[in-house]
Phi, psi and omega in degrees: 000312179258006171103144210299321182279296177267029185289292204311296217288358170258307170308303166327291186310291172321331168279340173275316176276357191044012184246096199263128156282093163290148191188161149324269183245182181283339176313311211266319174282344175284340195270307180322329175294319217266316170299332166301330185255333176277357140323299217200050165299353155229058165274127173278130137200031134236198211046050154297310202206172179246134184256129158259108180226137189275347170085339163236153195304134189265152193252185174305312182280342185269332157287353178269317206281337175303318197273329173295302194285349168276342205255009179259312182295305198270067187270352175222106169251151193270340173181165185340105145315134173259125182251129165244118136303100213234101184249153122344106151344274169079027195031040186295156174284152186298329168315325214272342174267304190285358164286278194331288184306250160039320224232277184333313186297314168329307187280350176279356202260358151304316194294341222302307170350297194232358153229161168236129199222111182205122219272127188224095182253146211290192145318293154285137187004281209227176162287336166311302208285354186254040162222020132256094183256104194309313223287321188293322170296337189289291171327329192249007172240003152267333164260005186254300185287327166275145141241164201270127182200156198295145169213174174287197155291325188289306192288344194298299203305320170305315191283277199330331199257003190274308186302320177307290189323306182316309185315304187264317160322300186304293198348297189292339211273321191287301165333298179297297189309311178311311174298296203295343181243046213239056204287060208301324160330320178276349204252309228280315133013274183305317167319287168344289195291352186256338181290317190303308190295336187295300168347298198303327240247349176290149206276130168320126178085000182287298227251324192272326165318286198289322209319327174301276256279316194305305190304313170318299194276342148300339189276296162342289185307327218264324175307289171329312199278318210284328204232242199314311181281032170275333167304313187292351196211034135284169181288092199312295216305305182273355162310300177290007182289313207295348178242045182056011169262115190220110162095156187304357196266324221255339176294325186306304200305307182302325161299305187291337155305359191263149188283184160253319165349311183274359179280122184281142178310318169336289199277335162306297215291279141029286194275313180275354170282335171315319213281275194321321178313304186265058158026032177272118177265124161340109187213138182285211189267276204339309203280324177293324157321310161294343190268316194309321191258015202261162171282157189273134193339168163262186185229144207275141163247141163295119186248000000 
């Protein structure tokens, strides 16, 4: 599962912690780390949990064959593995991710016994689209493009009205860029096809009663994306190319720039369901300080 050199030592692990992160790629658990600390910079989370990346959007039958094969491996556990599975949009209709969880939660219930398991698709497109942020892009390509060099009053004051421009430039330009990848042939396509599959997965004779009223109220969401939800569900990834922010490093960089006022409610919400599922608790500054200064346990001897 995890390749032939670190397999034993990830198994291992997963036994000690009882926590699997399923993600796409691995890219999407560095950034989800990244959001974690800049949330909850003084939260331990590591050797919490084990990251698993299926490499592709994982569907419902490939987590179930995920969760068998653990349940093969693994046969007599003191408790529960916790599986969080952490997907992409994908420009599914809002039906077609509550068909998913719905069909998953079914199908988990032979495991409930020795897993808990629970499917998380973002809100938006991607992991992406919750990093287009004027004020947080305005920050990291003003410390990416500038250095800091003493200047006068006269020049400070020059400099404020040169930013302001800037300021108003990126704005429009992230507006425009948001439009131009704004692939509605492709959204509508995918969309479409994901209402048809939500449908199939409905009980015979069910899908021919509703099927307008399903179409209607789907048709409704893909307008909301097309007009007020467009920043969510534009193409994130060449929006952020166009302004040279490429890849997990530069995601990285771009998250520490965000105020949290500007952190979409998403990625709050998102970051505190991880936590709490695998029972990582939360700690402010005060308490790591204090754990930091208390003297360290003695260690039990065997006599």
């Amino acid at each position: 599962l995890f390749g032939e050199t670190s397999k034993l030592m990830a198994l291992s692990k997963l036994l000690r912690t009882k926590c699997l992160l399923v993600v796409e790629n691995y890219s999407d658990a560095e950034v989800l780390e990244a959001w974690i600390k800049k949330l909850c910079p003084y939260t331990d989370i590591e050797d919490k949990y084990v990251v698993y990346s299926h490499n592709t959007r994982p569907t419902v039958d490939q987590v179930k064959q995920l969760v068998e094969s653990f349940d093969n491996i693994f046969e007599d556990i003191q408790s529960k593995i916790n599986i969080f599975v952490l997907v992409d949009r994908d420009y599914k209709a809002g039906m077609a991710v509550e068909k998913e969880k719905q069909l998953l939660t079914e199908k988990m219930k032979v495991h409930e016994n020795k897993f808990n398991v629970k499917w998380y698709c973002h809100e938006k497109n991607e992991m992406e689209n919750n990093l287009l942020s004027a004020s947080a892009l305005k920050s990291y390509l003003k410390g990416k493009g500038k250095k800091k060099t003493k200047q006068s009053s006269e020049d400070n004051a020059e400099e404020k009205k040169e930013n302001a421009k800037e300021d108003d430039t990126l704005a429009y330009k992230l507006d425009d860029l948001i439009d131009e990848h704004f692939e509605f042939l492709n959204i509508t396509k995918k969309y479409r096809e994901s209402v048809e599959w939500a449908i199939k997965q409905m009980p015979p004779g069910s899908e021919e009663k509703n099927i307008s009223k399903y179409h209607c109220d789907s048709e409704d969401e893909l307008t909301s994306w097309q007009t007020s939800k467009r920043p969510s569900f534009t193409d994130a990834k060449k929006v952020l190319k166009k302004l040279n922010i490429k890849g997990t490093a530069d995601y990285k960089q771009l998250i520490h720039c965000f105020l949290n006022m500007d952190i979409d409610p998403e990625i709050i919400t998102l970051v505190d369901n991880m936590l709490h599922f695998f029972g990582i608790q939360k700690c402010d500054r005060e308490a790591t300080e204090q754990t930091a200064h208390e003297p360290p346990a003695k260690k039990a001897k065997l006599s």
